[in-house]
C-alpha positions as CSV (number, residue, x, y, z in Angstrom):
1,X,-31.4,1.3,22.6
2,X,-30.6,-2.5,22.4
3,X,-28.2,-4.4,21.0
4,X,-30.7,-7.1,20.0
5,X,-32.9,-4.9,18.4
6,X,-30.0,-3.6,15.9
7,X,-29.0,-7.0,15.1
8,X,-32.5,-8.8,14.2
9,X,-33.1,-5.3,12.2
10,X,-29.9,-5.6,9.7
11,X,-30.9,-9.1,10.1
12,X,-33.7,-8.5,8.0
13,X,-32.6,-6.3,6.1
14,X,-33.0,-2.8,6.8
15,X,-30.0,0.3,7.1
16,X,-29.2,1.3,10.8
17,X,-29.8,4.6,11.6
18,X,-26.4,6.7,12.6
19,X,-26.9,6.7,16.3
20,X,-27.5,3.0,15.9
21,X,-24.0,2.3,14.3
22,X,-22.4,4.9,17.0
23,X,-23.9,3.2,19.9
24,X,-22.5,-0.4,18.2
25,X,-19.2,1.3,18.0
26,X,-18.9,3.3,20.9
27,X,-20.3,-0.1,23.2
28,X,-18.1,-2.5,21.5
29,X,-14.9,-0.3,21.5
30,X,-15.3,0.3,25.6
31,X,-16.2,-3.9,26.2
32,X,-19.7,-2.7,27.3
33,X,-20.8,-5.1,23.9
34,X,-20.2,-8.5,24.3
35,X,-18.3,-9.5,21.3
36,X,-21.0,-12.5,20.6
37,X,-23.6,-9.8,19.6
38,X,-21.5,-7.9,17.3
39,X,-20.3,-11.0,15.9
40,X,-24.2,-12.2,14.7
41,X,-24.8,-8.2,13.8
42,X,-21.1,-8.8,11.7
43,X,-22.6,-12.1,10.3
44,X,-26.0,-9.7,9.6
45,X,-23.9,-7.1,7.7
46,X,-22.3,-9.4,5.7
47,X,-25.3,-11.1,4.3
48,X,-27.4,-8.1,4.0
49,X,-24.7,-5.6,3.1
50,X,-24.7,-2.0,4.2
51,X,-26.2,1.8,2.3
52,X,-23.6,4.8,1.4
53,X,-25.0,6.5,4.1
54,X,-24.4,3.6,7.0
55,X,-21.0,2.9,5.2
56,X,-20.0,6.5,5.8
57,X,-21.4,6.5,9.3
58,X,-19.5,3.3,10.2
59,X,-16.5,5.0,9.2
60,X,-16.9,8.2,10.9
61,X,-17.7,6.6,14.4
62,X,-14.5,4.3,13.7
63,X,-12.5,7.7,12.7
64,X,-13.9,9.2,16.0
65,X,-13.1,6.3,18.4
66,X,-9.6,7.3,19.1
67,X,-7.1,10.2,18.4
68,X,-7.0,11.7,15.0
69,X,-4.0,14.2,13.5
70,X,-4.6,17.4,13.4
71,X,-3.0,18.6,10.2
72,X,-4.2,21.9,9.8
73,X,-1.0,23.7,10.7
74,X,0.6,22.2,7.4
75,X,-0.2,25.0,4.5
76,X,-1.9,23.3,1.1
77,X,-4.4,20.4,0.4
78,X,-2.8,17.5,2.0
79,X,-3.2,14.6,0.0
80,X,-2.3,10.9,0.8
81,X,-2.1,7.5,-0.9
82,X,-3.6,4.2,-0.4
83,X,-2.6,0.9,-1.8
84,X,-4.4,-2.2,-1.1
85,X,-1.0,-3.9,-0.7
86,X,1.3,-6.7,-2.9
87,X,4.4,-7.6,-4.1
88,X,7.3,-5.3,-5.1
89,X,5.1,-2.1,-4.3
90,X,7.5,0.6,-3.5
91,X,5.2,2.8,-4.8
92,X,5.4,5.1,-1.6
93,X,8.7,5.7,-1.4
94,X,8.8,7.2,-5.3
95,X,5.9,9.2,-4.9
96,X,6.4,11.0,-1.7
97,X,9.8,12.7,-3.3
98,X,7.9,13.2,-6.3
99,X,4.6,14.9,-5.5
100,X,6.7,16.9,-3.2
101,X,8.8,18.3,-5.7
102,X,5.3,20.0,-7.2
103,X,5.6,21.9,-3.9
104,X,1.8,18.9,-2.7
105,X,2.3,18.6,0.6
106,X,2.7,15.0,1.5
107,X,2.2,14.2,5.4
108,X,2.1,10.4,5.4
109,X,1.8,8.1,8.7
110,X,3.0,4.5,7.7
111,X,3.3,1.1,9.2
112,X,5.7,-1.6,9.5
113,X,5.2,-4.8,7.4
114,X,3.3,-8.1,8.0
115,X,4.3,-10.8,5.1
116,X,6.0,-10.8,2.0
117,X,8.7,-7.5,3.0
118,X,8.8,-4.9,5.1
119,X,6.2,-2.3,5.2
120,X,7.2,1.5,4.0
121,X,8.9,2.6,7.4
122,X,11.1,-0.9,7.1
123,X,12.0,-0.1,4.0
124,X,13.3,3.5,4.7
125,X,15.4,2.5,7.6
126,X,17.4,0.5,5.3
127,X,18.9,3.9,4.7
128,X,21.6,4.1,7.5
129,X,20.1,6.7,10.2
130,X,16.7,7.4,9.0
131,X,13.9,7.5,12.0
132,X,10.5,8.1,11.9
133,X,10.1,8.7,15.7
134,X,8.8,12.6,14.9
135,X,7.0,14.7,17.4
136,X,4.1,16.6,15.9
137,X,5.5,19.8,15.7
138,X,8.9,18.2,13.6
139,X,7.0,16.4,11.5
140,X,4.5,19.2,10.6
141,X,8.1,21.6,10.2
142,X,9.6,19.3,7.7
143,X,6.4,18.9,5.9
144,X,6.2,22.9,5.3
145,X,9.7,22.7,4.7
146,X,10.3,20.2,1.5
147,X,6.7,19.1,1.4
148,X,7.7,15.3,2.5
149,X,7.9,13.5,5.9
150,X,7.1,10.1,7.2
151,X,6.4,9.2,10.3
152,X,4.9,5.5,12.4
153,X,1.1,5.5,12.8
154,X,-0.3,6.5,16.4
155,X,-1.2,3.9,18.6
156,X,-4.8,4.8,19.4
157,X,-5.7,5.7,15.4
158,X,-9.1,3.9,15.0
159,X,-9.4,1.4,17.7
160,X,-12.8,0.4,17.3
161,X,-11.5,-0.8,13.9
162,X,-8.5,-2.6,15.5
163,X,-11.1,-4.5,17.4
164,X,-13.6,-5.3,14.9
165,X,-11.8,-6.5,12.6
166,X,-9.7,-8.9,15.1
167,X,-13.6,-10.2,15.3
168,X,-14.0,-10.4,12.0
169,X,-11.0,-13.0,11.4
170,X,-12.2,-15.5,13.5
171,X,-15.7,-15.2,12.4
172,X,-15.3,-15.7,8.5
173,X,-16.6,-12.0,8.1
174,X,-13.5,-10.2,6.5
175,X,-14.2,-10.6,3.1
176,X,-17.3,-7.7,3.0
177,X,-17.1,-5.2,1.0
178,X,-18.5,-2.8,3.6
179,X,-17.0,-4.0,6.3
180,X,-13.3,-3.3,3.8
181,X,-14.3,-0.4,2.9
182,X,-14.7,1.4,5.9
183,X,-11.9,0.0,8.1
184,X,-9.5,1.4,5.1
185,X,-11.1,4.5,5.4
186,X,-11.2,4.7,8.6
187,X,-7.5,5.1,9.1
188,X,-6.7,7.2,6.2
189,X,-9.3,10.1,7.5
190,X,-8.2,9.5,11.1
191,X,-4.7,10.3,9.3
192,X,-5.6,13.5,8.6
193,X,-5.7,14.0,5.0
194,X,-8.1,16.4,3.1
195,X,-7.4,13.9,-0.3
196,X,-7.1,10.6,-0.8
197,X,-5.6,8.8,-3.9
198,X,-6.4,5.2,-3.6
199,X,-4.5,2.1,-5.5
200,X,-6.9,-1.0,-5.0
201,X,-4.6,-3.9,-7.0
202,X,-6.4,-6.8,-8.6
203,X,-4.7,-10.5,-9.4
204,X,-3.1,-13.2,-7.8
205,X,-1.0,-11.0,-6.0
206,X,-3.8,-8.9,-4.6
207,X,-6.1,-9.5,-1.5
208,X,-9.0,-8.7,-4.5
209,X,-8.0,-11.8,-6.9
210,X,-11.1,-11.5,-9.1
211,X,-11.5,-7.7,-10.9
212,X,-14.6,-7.1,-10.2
213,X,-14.4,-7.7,-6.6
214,X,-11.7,-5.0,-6.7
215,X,-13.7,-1.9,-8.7
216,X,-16.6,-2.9,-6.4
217,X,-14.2,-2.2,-3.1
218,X,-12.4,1.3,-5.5
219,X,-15.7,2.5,-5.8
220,X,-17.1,1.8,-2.3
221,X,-14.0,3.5,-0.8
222,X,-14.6,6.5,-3.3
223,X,-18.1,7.1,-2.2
224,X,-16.9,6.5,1.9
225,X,-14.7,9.4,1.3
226,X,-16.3,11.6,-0.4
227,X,-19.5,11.5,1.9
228,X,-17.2,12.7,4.3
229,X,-15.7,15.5,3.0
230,X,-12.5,14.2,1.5
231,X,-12.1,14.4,-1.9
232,X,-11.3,10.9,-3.0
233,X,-10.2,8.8,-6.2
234,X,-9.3,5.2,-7.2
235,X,-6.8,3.6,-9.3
236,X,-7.3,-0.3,-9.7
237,X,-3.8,-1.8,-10.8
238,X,-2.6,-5.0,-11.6
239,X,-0.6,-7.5,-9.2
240,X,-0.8,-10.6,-11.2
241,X,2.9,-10.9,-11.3
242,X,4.7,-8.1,-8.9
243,X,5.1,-4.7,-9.6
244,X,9.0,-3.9,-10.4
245,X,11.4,-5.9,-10.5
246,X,13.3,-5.7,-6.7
247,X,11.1,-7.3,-3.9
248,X,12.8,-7.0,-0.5
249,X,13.7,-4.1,1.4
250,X,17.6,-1.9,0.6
251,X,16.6,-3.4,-2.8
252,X,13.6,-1.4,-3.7
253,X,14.5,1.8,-2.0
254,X,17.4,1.4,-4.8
255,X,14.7,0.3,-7.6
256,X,13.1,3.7,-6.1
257,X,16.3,6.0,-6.6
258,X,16.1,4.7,-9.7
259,X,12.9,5.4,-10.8
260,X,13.6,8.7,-9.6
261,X,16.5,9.0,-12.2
262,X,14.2,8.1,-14.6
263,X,16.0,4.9,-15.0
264,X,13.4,2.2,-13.1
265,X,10.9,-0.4,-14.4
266,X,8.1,0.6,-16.9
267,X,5.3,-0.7,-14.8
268,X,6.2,0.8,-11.4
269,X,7.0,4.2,-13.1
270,X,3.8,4.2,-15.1
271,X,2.0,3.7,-12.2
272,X,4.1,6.1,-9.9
273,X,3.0,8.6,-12.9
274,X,-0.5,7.3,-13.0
275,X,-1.5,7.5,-8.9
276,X,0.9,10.9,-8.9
277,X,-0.9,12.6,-11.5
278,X,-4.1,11.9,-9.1
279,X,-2.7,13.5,-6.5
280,X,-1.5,16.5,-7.9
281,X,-4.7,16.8,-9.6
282,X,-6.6,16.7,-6.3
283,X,-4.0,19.3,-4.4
284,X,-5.3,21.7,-6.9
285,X,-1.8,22.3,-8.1
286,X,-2.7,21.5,-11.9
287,X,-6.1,22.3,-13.7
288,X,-6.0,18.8,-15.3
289,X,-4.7,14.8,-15.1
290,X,-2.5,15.7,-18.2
291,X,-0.8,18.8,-17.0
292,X,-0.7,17.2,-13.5
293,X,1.4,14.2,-15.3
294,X,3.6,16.9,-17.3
295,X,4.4,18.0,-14.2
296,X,6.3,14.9,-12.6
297,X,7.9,13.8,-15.6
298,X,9.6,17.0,-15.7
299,X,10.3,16.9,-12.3
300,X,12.1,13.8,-13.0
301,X,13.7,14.7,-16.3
302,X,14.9,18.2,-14.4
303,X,15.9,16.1,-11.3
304,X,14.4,17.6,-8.8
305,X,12.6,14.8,-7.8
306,X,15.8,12.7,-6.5
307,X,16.7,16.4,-5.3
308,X,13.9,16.2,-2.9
309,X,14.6,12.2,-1.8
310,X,17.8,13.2,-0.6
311,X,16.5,15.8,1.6
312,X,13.6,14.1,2.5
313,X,16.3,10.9,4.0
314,X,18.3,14.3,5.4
315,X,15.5,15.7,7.2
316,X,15.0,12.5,9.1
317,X,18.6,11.6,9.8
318,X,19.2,9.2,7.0
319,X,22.5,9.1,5.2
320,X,21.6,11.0,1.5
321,X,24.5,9.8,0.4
322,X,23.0,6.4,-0.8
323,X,21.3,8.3,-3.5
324,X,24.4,8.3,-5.1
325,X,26.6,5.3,-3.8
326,X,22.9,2.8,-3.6
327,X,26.5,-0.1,-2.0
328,X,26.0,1.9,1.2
329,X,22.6,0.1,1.7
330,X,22.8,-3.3,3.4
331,X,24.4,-5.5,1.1
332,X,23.2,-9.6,1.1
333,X,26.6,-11.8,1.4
334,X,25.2,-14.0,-1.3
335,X,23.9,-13.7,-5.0
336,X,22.5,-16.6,-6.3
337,X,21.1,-16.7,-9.6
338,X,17.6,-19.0,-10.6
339,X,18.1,-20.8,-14.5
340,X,15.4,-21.2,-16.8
341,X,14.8,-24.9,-17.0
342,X,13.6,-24.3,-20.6
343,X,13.4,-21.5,-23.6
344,X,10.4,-19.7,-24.5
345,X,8.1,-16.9,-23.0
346,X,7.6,-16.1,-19.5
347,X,3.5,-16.3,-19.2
348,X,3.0,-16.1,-15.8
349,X,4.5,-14.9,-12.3
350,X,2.5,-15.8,-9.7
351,X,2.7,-12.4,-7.4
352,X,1.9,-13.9,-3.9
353,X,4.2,-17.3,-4.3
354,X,7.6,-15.0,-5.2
355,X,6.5,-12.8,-2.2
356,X,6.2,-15.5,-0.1
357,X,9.4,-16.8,-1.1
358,X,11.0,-13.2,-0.2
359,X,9.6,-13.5,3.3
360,X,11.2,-17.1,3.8
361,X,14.9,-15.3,3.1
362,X,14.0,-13.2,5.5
363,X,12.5,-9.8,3.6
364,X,9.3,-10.2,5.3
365,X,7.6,-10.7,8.7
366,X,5.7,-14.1,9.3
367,X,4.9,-13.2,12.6
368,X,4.6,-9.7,14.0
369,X,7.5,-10.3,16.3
370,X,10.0,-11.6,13.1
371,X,13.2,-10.2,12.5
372,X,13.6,-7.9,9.2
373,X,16.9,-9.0,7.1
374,X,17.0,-5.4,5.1
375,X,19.4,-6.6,2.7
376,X,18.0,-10.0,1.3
377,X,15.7,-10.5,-1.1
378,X,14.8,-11.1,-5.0
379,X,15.6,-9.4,-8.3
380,X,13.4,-10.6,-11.2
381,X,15.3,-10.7,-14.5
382,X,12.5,-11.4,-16.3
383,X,8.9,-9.9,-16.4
384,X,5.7,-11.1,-18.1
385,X,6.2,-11.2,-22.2
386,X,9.8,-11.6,-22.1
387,X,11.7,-14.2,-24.0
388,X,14.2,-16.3,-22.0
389,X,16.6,-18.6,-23.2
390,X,17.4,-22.4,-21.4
391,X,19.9,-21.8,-18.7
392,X,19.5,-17.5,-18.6
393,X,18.6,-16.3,-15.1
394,X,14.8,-15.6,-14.3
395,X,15.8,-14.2,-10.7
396,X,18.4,-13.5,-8.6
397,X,18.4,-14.2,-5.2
398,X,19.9,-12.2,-2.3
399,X,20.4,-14.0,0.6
400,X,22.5,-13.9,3.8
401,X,21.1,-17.1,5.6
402,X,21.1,-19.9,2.8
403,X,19.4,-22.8,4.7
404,X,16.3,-21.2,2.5
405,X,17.6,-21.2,-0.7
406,X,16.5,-24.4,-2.1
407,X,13.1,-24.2,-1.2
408,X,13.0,-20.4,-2.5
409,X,14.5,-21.7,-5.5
410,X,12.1,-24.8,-6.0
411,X,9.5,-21.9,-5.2
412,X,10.4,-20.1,-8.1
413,X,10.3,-22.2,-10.3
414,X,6.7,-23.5,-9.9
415,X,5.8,-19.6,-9.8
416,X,7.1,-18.5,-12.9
417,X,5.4,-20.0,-15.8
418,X,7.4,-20.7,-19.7
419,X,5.5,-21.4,-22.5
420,X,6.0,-21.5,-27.0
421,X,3.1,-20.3,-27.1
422,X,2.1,-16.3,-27.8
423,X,1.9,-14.3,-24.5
424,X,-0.7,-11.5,-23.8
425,X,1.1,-8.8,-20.6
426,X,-1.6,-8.1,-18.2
427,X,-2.6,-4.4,-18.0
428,X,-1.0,-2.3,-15.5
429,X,-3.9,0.1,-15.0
430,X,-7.1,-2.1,-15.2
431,X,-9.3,1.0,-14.3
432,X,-10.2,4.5,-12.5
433,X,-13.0,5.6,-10.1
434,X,-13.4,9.2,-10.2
435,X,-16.4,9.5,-8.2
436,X,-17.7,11.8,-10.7
């Protein structure tokens, strides 16, 4: 088999055959590829696009370039959760509790954050004590035990994937909906999971701006995973403006308790509900989407749900207490809050600028070797459709280093839109893939 021949056939436009996509993996992953081939057969692939079947064979020989977790010793249908990424998604940290306390087992391997905050494990050590350094046999214990663990991402999941797409972003061929497709994939099988709940988010928040872009990557995803044998559905949500209102790190896993009270914001609970009732669908622990919902709402009515975050934290040596006294998280030394310049309607939040402003008080990573301030960050006091009067606060900022502050501040206000006129809210859930 030779490389050139691969290349000049996706060239012109025909599907590779599955030994053909192993040996391009296998060869590139152990250097015996030269990374100028698989950069024109990249190029190739991106023009001429890729069949179900190659997309589920790419995946598969990324999946079996490396280690993959062995879940089997964990009782139930495993299920895990996806999203695409964006502002104020604390998403996670919600629904692990509370698909746990329908007795789904939720095994989930996370990773730190690069850009606007912390990633999921950041975000949990904000709680005083809590590790993720599990062996296998701990983390599989605490799994059968209250159905919820977390623990960091092995460093030899999917390296072929690692590689390829370092390739990709220096050779203008990230944007692919294959080539996406199947390095999210990739991961999530490699993880371990028999189902996968996926949120792709849409807007200017969102790496898929544009709608359509982003039901064309749901529904690419769907049909990687289930040609593999996982069973697999999308939900494509909304980051125009960001989800919640806390962006930063101590401050969402305290939007999170709250949502767990039944006391958080109406978008990030409706969505919580929305990607939950998926799961629990899929873990074959309710016959249908509405009973599945039923479910977790009376899990958080009943409060078993913030029962099962506390000994979730417990299990992995964080401090349960801050379910109940949220001041024993890292607390910023300064609260500033952001006036409205004028009255009227808030019309727009633009979702990446806010984030962006969160990473320059120090929420977020700009390099992978940055420095994590858990504490700082932004509250938004307004959403999308609200009426603000001149002078009331929009946000409030939480800082501890305020040589930022102005030029979060002057941020903000470019990134939050006021207008007279009527105001339409986006919709939260733009739409489903099934795979049905």
């Amino acid at each position: 088999m030779r490389m050139i021949d691969i290349i000049e056939k996706k060239r012109d436009g025909q599907a590779l055959t599955t030994d053909e996509i192993q040996f391009v993996v296998a060869g590139y992953t152990s250097g015996d590829i030269p990374d100028y081939q698989v950069s024109a057969l990249l190029m190739a692939i991106y023009f001429q696009g890729m069949t179900e079947q190659e997309r589920a064979d790419l995946t598969l020989s990324m999946v079996e370039s490396g280690d993959q977790i062995d879940l089997s010793a964990i009782e139930g249908i495993k299920v895990d959760k996806h999203s695409t990424g964006g502002v104020g998604d604390t998403t996670t940290l919600i629904l692990g509790p509370l698909v746990a306390a329908i007795d789904v087992p939720v095994a989930k391997m996370s990773g730190r954050g690069l850009g606007h905050t912390g990633g999921t494990i950041d975000k949990l050590e904000a709680v005083p004590g809590f590790h993720v350094e599990l062996t296998s046999d701990e983390f599989t214990k605490l799994v059968n035990e209250i159905k919820v663990a977390v623990m960091g991402q092995s460093g030899n999941l999917t390296p072929a994937d690692k590689k390829l797409y370092a390739l990709r972003d220096v050779t203008a061929t990230v944007n692919s909906i294959p080539l996406i497709a199947s390095s999210i994939m990739s991961k999530k099988i490699a993880a371990g999971a028999d189902a996968i709940v996926l949120d792709v988010k849409t807007g200017a928040g969102a790496f898929m701006k544009d709608e359509k872009q982003a039901r064309e990557l749901a529904e690419a995803m769907v049909r990687i995973g289930n040609n593999v044998g996982r069973k697999t559905m999308a939900v494509i949500s909304d980051m125009s403006q960001p989800l919640g209102f806390a962006i930063g790190n101590a401050l969402e896993v305290k939007e999170a308790i709250d949502t767990l009270k039944g006391e958080g914001p109406e978008d990030l609970t409706e969505l919580c509900l929305e990607l939950g009732s998926y799961m629990v669908y899929l873990s074959e622990k309710a016959s249908s989407l509405e009973e599945a919902r039923q479910k977790l709402e009376h899990a958080i009515d009943n409060g078993k749900a913030l029962e099962r975050f506390k000994e979730f934290l417990a299990g992995q040596g964080g401090d349960e207490s801050v379910v109940d006294n949220p001041s024993k998280l890292p607390q910023a030394e300064h609260r500033i809050e952001l006036p409205a310049e004028n009255a009227g309607t808030v019309s727009e939040i633009v979702a990446d600028n806010v984030g962006t402003a969160a990473m320059w008080l120090g929420a977020g990573r700009a390099t992978k070797d940055s420095q994590i301030d858990l504490a700082v960050g932004l509250m938004l006091d307004k959403k999308v459709g609200d009426k603000v009067e001149k002078g009331e606060s929009l946000v409030t900022i939480y800082a501890n280093d305020l040589s930022q502050v102005e030029k979060v501040k002057e941020t903000l206000l470019e990134s939050i839109k006021i207008t007279t006129q009527k105001v339409t809210v986006p919709t939260l859930i733009v739409g489903t893939v099934t795979g049905e």
